[in-house]
C-alpha atoms as one frame of an Amber mdcrd trajectory, in Angstrom:
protein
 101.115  95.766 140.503  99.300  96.410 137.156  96.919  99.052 136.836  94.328
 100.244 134.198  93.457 104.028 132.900  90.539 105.976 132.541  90.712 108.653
 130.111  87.997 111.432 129.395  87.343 113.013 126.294  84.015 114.285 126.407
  84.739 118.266 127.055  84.292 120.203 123.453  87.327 122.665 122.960  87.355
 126.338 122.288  88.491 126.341 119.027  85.391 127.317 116.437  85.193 124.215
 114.946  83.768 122.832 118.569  86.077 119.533 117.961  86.094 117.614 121.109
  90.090 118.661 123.473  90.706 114.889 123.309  90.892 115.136 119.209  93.424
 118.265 119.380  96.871 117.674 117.839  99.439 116.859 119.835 102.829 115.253
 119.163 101.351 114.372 115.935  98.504 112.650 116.819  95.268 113.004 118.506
  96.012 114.805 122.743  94.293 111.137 123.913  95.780 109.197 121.948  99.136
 110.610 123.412  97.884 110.212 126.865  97.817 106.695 126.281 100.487 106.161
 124.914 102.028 107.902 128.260  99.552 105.536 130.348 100.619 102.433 128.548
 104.524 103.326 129.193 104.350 104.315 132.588 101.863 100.644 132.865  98.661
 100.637 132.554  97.116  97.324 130.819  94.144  98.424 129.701  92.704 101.704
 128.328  89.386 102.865 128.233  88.556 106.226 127.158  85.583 107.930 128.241
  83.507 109.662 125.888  79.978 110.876 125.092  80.412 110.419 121.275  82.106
 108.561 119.147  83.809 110.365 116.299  86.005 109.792 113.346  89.046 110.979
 114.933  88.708 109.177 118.432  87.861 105.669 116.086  91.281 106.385 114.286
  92.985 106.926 117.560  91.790 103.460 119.077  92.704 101.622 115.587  96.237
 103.094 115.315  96.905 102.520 119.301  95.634  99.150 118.932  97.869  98.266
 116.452 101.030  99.089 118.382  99.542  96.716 120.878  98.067  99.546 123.352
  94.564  97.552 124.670  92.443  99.875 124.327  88.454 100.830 124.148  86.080
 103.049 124.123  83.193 103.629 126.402  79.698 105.508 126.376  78.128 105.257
 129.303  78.583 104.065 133.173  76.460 100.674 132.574  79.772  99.889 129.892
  82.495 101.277 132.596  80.538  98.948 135.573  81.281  95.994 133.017  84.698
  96.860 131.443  86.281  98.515 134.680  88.699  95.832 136.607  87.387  95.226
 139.913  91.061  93.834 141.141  93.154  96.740 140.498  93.561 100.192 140.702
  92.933 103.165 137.905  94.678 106.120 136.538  92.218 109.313 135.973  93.611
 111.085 133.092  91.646 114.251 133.176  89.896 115.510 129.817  91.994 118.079
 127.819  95.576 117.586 130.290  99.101 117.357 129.259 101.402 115.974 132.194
 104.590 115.140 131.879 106.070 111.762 131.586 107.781 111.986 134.886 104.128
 112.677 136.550 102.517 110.251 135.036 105.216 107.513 136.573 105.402 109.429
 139.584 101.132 108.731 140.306 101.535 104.973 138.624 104.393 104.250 141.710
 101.813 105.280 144.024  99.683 102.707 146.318  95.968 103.580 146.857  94.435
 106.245 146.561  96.880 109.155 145.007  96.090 112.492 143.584  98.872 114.784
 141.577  97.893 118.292 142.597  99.538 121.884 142.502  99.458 124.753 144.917
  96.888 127.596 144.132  98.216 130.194 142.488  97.503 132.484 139.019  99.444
 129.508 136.785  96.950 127.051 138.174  93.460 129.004 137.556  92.642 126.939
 135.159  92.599 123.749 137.587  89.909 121.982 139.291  89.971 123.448 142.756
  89.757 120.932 145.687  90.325 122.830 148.628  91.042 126.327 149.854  94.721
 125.782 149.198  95.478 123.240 146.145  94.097 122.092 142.929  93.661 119.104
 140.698  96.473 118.656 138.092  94.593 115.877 136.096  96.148 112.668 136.954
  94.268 110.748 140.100  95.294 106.991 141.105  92.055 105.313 142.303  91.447
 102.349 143.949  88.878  99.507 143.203  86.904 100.223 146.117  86.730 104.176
 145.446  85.708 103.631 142.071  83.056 101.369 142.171  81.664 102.883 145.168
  81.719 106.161 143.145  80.199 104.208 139.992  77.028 103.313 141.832  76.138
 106.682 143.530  77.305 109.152 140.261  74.020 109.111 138.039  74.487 112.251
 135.798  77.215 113.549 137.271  80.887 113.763 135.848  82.958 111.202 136.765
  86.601 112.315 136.684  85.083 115.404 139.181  83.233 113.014 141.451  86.306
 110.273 141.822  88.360 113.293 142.830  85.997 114.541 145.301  85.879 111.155
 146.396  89.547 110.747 146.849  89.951 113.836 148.468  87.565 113.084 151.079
  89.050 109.565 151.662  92.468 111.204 152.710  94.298 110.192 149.381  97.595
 111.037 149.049  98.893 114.260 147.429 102.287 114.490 144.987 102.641 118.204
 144.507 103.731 119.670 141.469 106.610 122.161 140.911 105.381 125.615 139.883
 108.299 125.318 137.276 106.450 122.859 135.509 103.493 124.997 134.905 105.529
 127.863 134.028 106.967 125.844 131.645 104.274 124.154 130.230 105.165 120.546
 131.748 101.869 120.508 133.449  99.049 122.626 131.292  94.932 121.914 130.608
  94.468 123.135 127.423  91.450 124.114 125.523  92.348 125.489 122.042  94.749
 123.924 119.566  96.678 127.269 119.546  97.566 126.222 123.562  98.249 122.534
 122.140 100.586 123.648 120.704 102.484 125.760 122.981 102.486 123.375 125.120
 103.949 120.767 123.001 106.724 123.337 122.129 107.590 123.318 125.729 107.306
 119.338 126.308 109.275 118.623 122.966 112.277 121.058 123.998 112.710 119.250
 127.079 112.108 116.284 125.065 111.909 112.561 125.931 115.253 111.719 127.020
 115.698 108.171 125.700 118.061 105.456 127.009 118.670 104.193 123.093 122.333
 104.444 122.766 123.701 103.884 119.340 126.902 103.359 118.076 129.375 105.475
 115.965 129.027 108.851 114.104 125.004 108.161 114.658 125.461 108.823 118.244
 127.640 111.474 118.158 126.901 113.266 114.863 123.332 112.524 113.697 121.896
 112.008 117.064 122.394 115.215 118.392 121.372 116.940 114.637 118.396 114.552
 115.054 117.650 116.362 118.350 117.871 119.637 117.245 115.313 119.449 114.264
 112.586 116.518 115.470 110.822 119.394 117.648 110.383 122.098 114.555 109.218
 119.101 112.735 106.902 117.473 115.289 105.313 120.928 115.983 104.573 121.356
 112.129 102.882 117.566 112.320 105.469 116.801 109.859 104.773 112.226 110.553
 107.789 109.800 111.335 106.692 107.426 108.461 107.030 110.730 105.605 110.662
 111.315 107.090 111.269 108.109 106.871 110.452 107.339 103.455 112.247 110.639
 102.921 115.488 108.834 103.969 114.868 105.767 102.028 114.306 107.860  98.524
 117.231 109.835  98.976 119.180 106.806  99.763 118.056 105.480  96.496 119.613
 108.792  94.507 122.469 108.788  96.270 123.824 105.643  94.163 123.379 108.039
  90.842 126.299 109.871  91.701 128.858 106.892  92.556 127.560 104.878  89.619
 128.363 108.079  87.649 131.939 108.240  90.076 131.167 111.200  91.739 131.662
 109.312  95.319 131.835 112.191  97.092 128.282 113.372  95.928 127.104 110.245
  96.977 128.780 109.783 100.554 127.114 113.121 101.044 123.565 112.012 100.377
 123.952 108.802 101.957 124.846 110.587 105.498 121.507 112.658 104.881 119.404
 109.941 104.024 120.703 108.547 107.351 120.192 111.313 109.278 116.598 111.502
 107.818 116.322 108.372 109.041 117.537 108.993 112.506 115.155 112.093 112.652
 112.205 109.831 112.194 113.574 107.880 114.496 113.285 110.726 117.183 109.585
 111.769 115.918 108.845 108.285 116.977 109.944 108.549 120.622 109.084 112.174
 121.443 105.636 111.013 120.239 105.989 107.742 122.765 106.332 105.417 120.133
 108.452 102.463 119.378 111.204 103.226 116.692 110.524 100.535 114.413 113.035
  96.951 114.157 111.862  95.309 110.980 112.782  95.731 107.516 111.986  99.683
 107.344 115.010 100.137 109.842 117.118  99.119 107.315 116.061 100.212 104.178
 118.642 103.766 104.641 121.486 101.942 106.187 121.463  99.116 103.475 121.145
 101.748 100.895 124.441 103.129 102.463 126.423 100.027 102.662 124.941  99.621
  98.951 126.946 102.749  98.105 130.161 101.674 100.003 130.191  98.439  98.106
 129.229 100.303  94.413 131.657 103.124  94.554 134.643 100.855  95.689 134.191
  98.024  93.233 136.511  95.312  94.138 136.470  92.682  96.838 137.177  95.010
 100.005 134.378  97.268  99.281 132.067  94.183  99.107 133.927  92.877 102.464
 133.299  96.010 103.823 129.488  96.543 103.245 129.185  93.032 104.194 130.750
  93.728 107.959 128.888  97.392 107.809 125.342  95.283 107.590 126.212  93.172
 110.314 127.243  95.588 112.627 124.243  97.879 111.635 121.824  95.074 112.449
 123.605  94.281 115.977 123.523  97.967 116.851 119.846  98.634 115.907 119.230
  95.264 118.157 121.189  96.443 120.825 123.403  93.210 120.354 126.654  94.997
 120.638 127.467  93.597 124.393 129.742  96.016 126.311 131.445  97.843 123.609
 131.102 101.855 123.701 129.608 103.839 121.173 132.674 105.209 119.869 134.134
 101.302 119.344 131.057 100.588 116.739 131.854 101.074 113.652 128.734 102.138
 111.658 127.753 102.789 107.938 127.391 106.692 108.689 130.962 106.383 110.136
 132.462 104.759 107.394 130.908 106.959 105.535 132.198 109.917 107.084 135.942
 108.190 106.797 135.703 107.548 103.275 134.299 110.807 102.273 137.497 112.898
 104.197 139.627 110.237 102.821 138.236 111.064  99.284 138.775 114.856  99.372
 142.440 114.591 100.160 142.655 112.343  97.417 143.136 108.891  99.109 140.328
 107.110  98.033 141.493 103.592  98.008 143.192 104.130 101.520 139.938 104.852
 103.102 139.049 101.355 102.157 141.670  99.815 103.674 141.532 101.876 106.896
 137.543 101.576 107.289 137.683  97.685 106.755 140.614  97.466 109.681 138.031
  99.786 111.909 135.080  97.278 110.742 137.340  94.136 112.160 138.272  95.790
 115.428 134.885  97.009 115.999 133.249  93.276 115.466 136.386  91.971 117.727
 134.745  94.790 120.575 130.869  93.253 120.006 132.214  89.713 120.265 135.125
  89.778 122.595 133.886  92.301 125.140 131.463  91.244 127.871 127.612  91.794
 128.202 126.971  93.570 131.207
């Protein structure tokens, strides 16, 4: 059953420059604009964000989340959330200012009715909404139609993430507890400052966003793990996907001055950067609940790779080569490689890595031959082997 999302971001934070807690950083972008993009993956259809004015940063927020194709709008008053509100389905409260973790956020959308996520009352949950002698709010609240508009014509002035929680706690909603692990650990925090933003991010991007993108080759062993280990330094410095990215691409693009000048090994070096670059922006993307991208600016490092391959081996099986290398590249980023197991897909950064140990021992021409017999074998796996 589909659901929508309320989000608030009305409360001003306590940082001196009295920005509103929805427009702190987080993840590199805006705290509600990654609360969105959490409400939109664990289902919502629509998004409306609650606010009392409309600023530059919020308007930025609903542009760029509109054009990943997150529905989304802002609204000003309870007249516009009577209209815009879905009278067929049930919302998710996002409370102003909260950072839940992914798991929570699925855990409340699974829920039927009426369904609050609270935690038990203790020192790490102060700063929660108390709702009863023994447990507190932890800022995520499914509410039905009923609920809501019953709230909607009663509330007048007062706030309405509060009131539907009152509400639901009165109607007997259902409670999903939260560990006190995850507010130890920052899983589960209300922040008010960007200086707790970001602590809290630390926390969420170490445990990170465990993805179920499998690639193939020397990318999923080698530069996917690298890839893991420096996306969370980056992502807390607000260091943007796109800048790595085009980071990878130039350096792909210098790496063929070295094998035109026949310095191959040079250039096999800075071609497995400029793909791990690329990887890296890969994994900014998804810890900040975005879509990798599958167009043309996937490609752009690889093809610069296979570009290298072909340039420093001049002659027929190089060309061969990078020819098979793009294919395989493109059916791996598509996830078109059937049943065959990372280690049977034989990727540019791979033959990269074979060529450049084959190089150093002085066997250049042999790592040609032995990388195009690994790029047969490896389109044999994709074709032969079975989709699951």
């Amino acid at each position: 059953m589909t659901f929508a999302a309320i989000l608030s971001a009305s409360r001003t934070s306590g940082d001196p420059s009295g920005s509103l807690r929805a427009s702190l950083l987080f993840a590199g972008q805006t705290l509600v604009e990654y609360q969105a993009r959490q409400a939109a993956r664990a289902g919502a259809d629509r998004i409306m964000i609650l606010v009392s004015v409309i600023t530059p940063a919020l308007s930025q927020a609903v542009d760029r989340l509109s054009a990943d194709g997150i529905p989304v709008a802002l609204v000003r008053d309870m007249v516009s959330m009577v209209r815009d509100a879905p009278r067929d389905t049930d919302v998710l409260l996002v409370a102003d200012g909260i950072i839940v973790a992914q798991s929570h956020f699925e855990s409340i959308a699974d829920q039927q009715g009426n369904a609050l996520l609270v935690t038990d009352d203790s020192r790490a949950s102060a700063p929660f909404e108390r709702i009863d002698a023994g447990q507190r709010w932890a800022g995520l609240a499914r509410i039905s139609p009923d609920l809501l508009f019953g709230t909607l014509d009663m509330i007048g002035d007062w706030d309405l993430s509060l009131t539907l929680v009152r509400a639901a706690v009165q109607s007997g909603a259902r409670r999903v507890t939260v560990p006190q692990d995850d507010l130890l650990t920052g899983r589960v925090a209300l922040v008010e400052t960007q200086g707790q933003a970001d602590v809290a991010a630390q926390s969420v991007m170490s445990s990170g966003s465990r993805t179920t993108r499998v690639r193939g080759g020397a990318e999923h062993y080698l530069l996917a793990p690298l890839a893991r280990l420096a996306s969370p330094a980056l992502m807390r410095t607000q260091v943007p996907a796109t800048q790595v990215r085009i980071a990878g691409m130039a350096l792909g693009a210098i790496a063929l001055v070295p094998v035109e000048l026949l310095w191959p090994a040079t250039g096999f070096v800075l071609l497995l950067l400029a793909l791990l670059l690329a990887e890296i922006a890969d994994r900014l993307d998804e810890l900040a609940l975005r879509s990798p991208p599958g167009g043309w600016t996937a490609f752009v490092a690889p093809f610069f790779a296979v570009g290298g391959i072909s340039l420093a081996g001049a002659g027929v099986i190089a060309t061969c080569l990078a020819l098979l290398l793009a294919i395989i590249q493109v059916a791996d980023r598509w996830r078109r490689t059937g049943s065959a197991r990372p280690w049977m897909i034989f990727t540019p950064a791979t033959a990269l890595l074979v060529l450049l140990l084959t190089t150093m021992v002085g066997a250049f021409s042999l790592g040609y031959v032995v990388s195009m017999l690994c790029a047969i074998a490896s389109v044999g796996a994709i074709i032969l082997l079975k989709r699951d």
